[in-house]
N, C-alpha and C positions, 0 to 999 in steps of 0.2 A: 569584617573580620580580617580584610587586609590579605597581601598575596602570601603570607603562612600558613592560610588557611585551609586546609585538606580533611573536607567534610567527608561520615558515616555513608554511606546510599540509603543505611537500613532503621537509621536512631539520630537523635538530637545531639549527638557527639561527633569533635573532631579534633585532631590534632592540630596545636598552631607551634606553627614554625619562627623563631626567632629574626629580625631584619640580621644580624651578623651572627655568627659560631660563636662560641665561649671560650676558645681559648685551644692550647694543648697539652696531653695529657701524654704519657711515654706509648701508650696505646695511639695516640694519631689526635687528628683534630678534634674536637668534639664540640656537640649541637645539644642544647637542652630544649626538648620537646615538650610542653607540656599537651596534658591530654583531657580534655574540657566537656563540658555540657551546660546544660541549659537547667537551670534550678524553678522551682515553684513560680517562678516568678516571670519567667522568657529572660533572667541575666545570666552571661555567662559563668560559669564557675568550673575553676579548676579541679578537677580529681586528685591527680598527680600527674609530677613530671618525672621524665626518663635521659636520661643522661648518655647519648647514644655518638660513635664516632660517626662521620660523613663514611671513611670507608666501608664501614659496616652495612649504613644503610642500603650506600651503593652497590654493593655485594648482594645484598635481602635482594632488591629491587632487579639486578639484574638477572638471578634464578627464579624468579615466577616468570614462568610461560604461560599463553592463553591457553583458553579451556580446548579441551580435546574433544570435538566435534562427534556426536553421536546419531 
């Protein structure tokens, strides 16, 4: 699936990530993600894709904190 590949835990779905960005847009750089799984078959098949900036994601990724220990 190659290093874009950012697999489910829970399902036969994963995001793959593109080898460069697409481009930019007035919002900031942007990344088209498409968002994938596995058909009847075990071939991949794309669902849809998401058209998302880098700083955005960076942003997602920086505000989730581990879980809160119980």
């Amino acid at each position: 699936m190659g290093p874009g590949y950012v697999p489910c835990e829970v399902s036969s779905r994963w995001l793959q990530f593109p080898e460069n960005s697409g481009g930019y847009f007035s919002a900031g750089e942007y990344i088209e993600v498409d968002v994938m799984t596995l058909d009847q078959n075990e071939k991949p098949r794309k669902i849809c894709n998401l058209i998302l900036t880098r700083a955005d994601l960076e942003r997602a990724l920086k505000n989730v904190k581990p879980p809160i220990d119980k």
